[in-house]
VMD Tcl script that draws the C-alpha trace (Angstrom):
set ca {
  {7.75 84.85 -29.27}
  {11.03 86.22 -29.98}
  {10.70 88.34 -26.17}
  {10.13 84.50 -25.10}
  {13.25 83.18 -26.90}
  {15.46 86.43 -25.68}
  {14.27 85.87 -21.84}
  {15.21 82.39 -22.02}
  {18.57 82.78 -23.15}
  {18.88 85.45 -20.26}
  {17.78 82.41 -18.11}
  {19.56 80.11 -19.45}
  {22.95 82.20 -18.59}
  {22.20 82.28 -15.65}
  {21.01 78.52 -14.81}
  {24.42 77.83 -16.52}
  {26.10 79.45 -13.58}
  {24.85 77.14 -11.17}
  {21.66 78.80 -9.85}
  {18.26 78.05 -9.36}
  {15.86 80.79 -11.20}
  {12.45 81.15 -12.94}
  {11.93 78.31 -14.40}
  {12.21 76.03 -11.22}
  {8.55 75.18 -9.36}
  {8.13 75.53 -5.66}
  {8.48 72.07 -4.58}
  {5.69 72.39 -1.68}
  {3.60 73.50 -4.64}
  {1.35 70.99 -6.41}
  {-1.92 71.24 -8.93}
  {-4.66 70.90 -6.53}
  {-8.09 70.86 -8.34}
  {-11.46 68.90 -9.73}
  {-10.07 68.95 -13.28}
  {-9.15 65.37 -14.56}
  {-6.35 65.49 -17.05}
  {-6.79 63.15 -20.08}
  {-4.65 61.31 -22.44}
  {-3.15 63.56 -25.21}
  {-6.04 63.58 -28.64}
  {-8.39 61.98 -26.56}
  {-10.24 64.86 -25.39}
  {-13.60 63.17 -23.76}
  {-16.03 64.12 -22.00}
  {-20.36 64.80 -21.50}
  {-20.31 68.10 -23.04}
  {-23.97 68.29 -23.73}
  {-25.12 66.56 -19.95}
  {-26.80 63.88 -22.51}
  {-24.74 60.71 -20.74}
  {-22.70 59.85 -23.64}
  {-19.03 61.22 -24.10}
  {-17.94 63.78 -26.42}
  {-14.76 63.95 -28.35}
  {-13.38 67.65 -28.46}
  {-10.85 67.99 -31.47}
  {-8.35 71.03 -31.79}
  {-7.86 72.32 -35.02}
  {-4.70 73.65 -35.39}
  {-3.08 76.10 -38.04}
  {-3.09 74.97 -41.61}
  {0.25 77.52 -42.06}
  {3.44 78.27 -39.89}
  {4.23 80.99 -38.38}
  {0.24 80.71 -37.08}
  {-0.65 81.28 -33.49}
  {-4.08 80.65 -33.60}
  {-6.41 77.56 -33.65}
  {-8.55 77.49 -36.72}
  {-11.66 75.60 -34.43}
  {-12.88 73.84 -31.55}
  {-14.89 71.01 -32.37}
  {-17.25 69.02 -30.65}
  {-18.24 65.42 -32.10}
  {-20.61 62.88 -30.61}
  {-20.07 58.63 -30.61}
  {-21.37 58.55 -34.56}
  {-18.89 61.15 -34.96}
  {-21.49 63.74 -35.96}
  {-20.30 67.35 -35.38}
  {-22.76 68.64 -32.48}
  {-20.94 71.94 -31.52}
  {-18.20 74.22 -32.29}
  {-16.36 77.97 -31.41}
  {-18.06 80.57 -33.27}
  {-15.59 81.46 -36.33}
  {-15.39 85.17 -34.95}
  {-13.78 83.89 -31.43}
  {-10.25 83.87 -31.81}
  {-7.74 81.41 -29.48}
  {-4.79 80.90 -29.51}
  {-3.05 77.50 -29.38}
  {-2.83 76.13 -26.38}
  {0.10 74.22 -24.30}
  {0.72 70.46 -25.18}
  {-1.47 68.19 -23.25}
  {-3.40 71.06 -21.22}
  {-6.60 69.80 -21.56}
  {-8.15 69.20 -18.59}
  {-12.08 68.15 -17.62}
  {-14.19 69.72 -14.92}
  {-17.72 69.39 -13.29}
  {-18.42 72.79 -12.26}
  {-21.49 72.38 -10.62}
  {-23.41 69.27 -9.04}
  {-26.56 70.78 -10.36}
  {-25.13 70.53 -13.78}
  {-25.11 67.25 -15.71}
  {-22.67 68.86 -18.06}
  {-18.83 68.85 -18.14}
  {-16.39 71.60 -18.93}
  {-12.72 71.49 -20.08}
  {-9.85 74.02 -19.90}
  {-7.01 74.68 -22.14}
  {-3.71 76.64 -20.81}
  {-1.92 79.08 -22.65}
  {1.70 80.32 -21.99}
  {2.02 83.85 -20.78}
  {5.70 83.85 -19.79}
  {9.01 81.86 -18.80}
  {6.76 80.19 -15.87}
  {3.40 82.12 -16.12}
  {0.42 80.60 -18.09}
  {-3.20 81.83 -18.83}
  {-6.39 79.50 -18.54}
  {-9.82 79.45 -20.67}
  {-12.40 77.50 -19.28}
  {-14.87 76.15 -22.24}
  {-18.67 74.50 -22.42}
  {-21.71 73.78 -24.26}
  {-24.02 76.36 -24.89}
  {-26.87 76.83 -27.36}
  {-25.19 74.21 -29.80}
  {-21.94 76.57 -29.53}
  {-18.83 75.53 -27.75}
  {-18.48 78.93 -25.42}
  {-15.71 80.59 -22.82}
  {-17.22 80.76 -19.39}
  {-16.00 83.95 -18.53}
  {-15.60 86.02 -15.49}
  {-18.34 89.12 -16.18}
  {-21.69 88.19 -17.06}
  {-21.23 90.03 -20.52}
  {-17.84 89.21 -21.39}
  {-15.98 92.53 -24.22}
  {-13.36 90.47 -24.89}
  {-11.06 87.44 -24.55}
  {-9.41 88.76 -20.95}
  {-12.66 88.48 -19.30}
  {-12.09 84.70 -19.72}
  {-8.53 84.11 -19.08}
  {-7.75 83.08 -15.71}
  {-3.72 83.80 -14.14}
  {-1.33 81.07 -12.80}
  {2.24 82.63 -11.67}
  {3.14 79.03 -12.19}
  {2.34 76.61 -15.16}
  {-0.43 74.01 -14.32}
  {-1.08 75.56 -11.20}
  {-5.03 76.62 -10.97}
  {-6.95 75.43 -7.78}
  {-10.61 74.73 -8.55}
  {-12.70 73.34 -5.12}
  {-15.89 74.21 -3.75}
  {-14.73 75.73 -0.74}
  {-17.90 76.15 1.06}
  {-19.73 72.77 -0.18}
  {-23.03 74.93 -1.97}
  {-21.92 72.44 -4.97}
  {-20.32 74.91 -7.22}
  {-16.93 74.94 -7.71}
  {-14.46 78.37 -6.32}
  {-11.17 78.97 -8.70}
  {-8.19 80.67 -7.15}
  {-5.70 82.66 -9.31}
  {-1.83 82.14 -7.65}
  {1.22 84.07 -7.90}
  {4.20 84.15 -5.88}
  {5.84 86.78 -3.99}
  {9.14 88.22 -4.57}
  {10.02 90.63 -1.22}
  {13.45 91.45 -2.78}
  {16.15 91.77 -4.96}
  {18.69 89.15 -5.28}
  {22.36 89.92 -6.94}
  {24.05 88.61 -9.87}
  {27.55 88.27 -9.77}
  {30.38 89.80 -12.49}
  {30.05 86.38 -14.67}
  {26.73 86.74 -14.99}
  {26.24 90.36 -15.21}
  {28.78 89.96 -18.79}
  {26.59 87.09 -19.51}
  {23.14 89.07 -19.66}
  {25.73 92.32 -21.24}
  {26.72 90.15 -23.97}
  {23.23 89.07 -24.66}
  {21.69 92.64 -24.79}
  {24.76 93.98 -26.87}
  {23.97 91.60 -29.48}
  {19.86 92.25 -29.48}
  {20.82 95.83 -28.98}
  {19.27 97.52 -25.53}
  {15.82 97.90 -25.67}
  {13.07 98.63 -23.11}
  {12.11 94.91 -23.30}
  {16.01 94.01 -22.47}
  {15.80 96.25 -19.56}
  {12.37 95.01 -17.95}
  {13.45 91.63 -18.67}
  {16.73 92.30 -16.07}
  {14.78 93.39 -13.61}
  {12.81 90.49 -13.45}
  {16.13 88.16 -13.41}
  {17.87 90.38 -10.75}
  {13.99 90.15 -8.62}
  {13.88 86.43 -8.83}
  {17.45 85.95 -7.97}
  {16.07 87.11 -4.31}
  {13.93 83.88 -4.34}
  {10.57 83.44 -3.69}
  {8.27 84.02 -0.85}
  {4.58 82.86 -0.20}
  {2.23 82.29 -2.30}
  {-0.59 85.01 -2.94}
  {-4.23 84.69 -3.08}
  {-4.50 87.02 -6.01}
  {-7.92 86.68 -6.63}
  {-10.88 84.23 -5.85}
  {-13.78 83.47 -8.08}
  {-17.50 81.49 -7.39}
  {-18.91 79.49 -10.51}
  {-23.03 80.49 -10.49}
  {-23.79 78.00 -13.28}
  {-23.51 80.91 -16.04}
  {-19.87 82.41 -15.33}
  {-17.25 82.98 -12.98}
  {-18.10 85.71 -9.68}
  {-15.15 87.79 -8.60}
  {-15.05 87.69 -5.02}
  {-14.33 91.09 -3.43}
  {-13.46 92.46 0.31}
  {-15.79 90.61 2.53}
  {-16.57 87.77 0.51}
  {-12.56 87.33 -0.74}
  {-12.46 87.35 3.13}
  {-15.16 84.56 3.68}
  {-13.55 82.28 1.06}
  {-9.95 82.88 2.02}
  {-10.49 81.68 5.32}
  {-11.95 78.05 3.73}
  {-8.95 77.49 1.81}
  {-6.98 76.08 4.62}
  {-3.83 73.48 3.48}
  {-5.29 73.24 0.07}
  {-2.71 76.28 -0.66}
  {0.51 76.12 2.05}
  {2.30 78.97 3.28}
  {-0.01 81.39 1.32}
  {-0.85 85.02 1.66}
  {-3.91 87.68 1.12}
  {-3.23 90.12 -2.09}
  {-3.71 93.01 0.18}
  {-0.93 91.66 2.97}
  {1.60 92.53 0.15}
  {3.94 95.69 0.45}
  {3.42 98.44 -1.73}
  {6.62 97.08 -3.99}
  {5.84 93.59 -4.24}
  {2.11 94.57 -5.61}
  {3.75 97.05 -8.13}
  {6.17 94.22 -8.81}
  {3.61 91.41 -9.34}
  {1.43 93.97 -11.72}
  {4.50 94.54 -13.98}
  {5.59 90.85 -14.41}
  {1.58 90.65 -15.40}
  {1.40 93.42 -17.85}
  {5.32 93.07 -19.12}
  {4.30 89.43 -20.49}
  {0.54 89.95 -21.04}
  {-0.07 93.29 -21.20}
  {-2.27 93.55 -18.42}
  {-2.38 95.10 -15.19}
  {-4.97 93.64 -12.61}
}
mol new
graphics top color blue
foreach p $ca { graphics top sphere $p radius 0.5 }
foreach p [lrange $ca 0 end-1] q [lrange $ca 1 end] { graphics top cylinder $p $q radius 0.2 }
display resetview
């Protein structure tokens, strides 16, 4: 939290100056999906495929500083608890009002939801949840998921997750987007003392560092937006999609994603760069 806090005032410096930087969206970019958003605590949907709507209730911290929910809940129409996270899952809390419901399959009577979790100044992290075995469960990307980043999904922007069935078999595809960044941009002397100041009263660490050369990379604007990685619901979890089969689905996306790009068209630097904005923030690499 406190990298979070330092970043934004690094941000904030600079927005003060009169540019636009990390925290603006792409305005050709907008949250193209199946996922129905839903009013804030109402949290309905047919978890259990039974016809009847479920209420999903968040339970939050009891104690501050606490970054993790104490449950997820699942309560039918007589308000009878029917399902809930096993106690040894640990999540963390999730954005304000990131709830979202899907139908993954058509073969499926059930709905899903999602919650979104903030990974950085404009980079978020998505769980996808459903009813299993009178459990509420991740579905997951590997079939026998070790641990929570087999089920967190990447946005390079908030709210941003595209979830279609591209090739109409009646389960859903999810595409993970980030943007490129082909170059360096420059800061100018008032804004170079800004982030100086800033740093000499944290003190210069590695974090202070890493977190320059992201400002100084985004100054340079952004460029299209990469297909990172594609994924095929099979009723049970989340397929990666890999060489050929990336290939197959890339080429159905069409205008759902504008001005986009394949992972592998990047240069050699903007993939390094992309991978260190991931693991600098989330500790990952992939």
């Amino acid at each position: 939290m406190k990298k979070l806090i330092i970043f934004g005032i690094i941000v904030t410096l600079i927005i003060s100056l009169g540019y636009l930087f990390i925290t603006q969206k792409n305005k050709d970019k907008t949250p193209l999906d199946s996922g129905q958003t839903t009013e804030e605590n109402e949290n309905l949907l047919d978890l259990n495929g039974d016809g009847e709507k479920e209420h999903i209730v968040l339970e939050m911290p009891e104690n501050e500083p606490v970054f993790n929910l104490k449950s997820i809940k699942a309560y039918d129409k007589t308000n009878t608890e029917i399902a809930s996270l096993p106690s040894e899952m640990i999540i963390k809390v999730p954005m304000s009002g990131s709830f979202r419901v899907y139908k993954l399959s058509e073969n499926d009577p059930k709905e899903y939801f999602s919650l979104e979790f903030i990974d950085g100044p404009h980079q978020s992290e998505t769980m996808f949840f459903g009813f299993r075995e009178d459990r509420i469960l991740p579905i997951c990307f590997n079939k026998i998921p070790e641990g929570p980043y087999d089920c967190l999904f990447y946005s390079g922007n908030v709210g941003y997750l595209p979830v279609k069935d591209l090739d109409g078999d009646g389960d859903v595809e999810l595409i993970e987007v980030v943007d490129e960044y082909p170059s360096e941009g420059k800061l100018s002397d008032e804004e170079k003392a800004a982030i100086d100041k800033v740093i000499e009263e944290d003190g210069v660490t590695e974090f202070t560092e890493n977190a320059e050369r992201i400002a100084l990379r985004e100054k340079g604007g952004r460029g299209k937006s990469v297909v990172w990685a594609i994924f095929s619901y099979n009723g049970r979890y989340f397929i990666p999609q890999l060489e050929d089969d990336y290939e197959k689905y890339y080429s159905l996306i069409g205008d759902l994603i504008k001005n986009k790009m394949r992972k592998s068209e990047l240069s050699e630097d903007s993939l390094e760069y992309i991978q260190f904005v991931k693991g600098f923030w989330g500790h990952k690499s992939n």
